[in-house]
C-alpha positions in Angstrom: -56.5 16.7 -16.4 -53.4 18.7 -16.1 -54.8 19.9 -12.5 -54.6 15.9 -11.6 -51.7 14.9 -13.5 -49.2 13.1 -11.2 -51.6 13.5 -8.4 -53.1 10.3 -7.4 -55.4 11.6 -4.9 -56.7 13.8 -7.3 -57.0 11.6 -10.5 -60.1 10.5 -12.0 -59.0 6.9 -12.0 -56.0 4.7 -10.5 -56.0 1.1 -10.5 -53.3 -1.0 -8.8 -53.0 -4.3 -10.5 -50.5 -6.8 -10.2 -48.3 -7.5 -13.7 -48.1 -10.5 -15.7 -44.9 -11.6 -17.9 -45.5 -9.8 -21.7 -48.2 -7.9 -21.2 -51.4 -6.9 -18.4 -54.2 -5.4 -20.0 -55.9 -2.6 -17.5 -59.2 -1.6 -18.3 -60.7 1.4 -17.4 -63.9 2.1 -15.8 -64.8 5.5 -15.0 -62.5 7.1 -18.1 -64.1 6.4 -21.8 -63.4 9.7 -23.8 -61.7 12.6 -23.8 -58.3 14.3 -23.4 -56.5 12.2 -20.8 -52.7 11.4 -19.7 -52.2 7.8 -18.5 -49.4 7.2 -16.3 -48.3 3.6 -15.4 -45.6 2.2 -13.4 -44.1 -1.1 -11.7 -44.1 -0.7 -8.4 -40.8 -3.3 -8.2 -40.2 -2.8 -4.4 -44.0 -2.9 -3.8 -44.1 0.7 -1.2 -46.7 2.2 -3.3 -44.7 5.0 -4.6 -42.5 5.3 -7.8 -38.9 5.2 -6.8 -37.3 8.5 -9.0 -33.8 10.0 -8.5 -32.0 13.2 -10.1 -34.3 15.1 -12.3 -37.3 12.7 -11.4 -35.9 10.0 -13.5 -37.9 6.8 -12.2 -35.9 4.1 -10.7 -38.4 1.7 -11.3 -40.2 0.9 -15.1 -42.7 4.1 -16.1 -44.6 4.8 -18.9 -47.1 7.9 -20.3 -49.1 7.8 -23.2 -48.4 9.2 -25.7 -45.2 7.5 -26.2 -43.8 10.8 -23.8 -40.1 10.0 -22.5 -39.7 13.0 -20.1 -36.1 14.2 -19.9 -37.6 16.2 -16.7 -40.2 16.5 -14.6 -43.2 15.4 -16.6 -45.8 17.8 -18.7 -49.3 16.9 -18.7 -49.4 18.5 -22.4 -46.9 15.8 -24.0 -48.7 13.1 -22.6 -52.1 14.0 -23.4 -53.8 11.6 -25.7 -57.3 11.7 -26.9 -59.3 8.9 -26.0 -62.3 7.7 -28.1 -64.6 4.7 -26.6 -63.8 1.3 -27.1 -60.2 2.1 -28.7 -57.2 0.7 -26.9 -54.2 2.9 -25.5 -50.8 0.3 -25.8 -48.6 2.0 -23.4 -44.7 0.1 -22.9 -42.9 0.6 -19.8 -39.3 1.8 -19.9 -36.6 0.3 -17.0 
């Protein structure tokens, strides 16, 4: 929810999971509907935190749903999707 968004400690789900060449598939367990914003990114340097420099502009590949780019800090709003159960979310990171 927009309260969470970008908050880790505070989101309804995070999963860590190493990736695989092409794609990882990351299912989610305690998320099945709703109004959600997913939030995904390589953790290259493996500290636990994304990397971001001027403007918050990730250092590391990052990806919302939604297909959001964020020229900025992020908006919960443009990366809102509506998830139904049982649908897949394709998210692509961008490096």
């Amino acid at each position: 929810n927009k309260e969470s968004f970008l908050k880790e400690e505070l989101a309804v789900e995070s999963i860590r999971k190493k990736p695989t060449k092409g794609k990882t598939v990351i299912p989610l367990s305690k998320v099945h509907e709703g109004q959600i914003a997913i939030v995904v990114y390589h953790d290259e340097d493996g500290n636990g935190e994304l990397k971001t420099g001027l403007l918050w502009r990730p250092k590391e590949g990052f990806a919302f749903s939604n297909n959001y780019t964020p020229k900025g800090p992020p908006k919960f709003m443009k990366a809102a999707i509506e998830l139904f159960h049982g649908e897949p979310v394709v998210i692509e990171l961008n490096y």
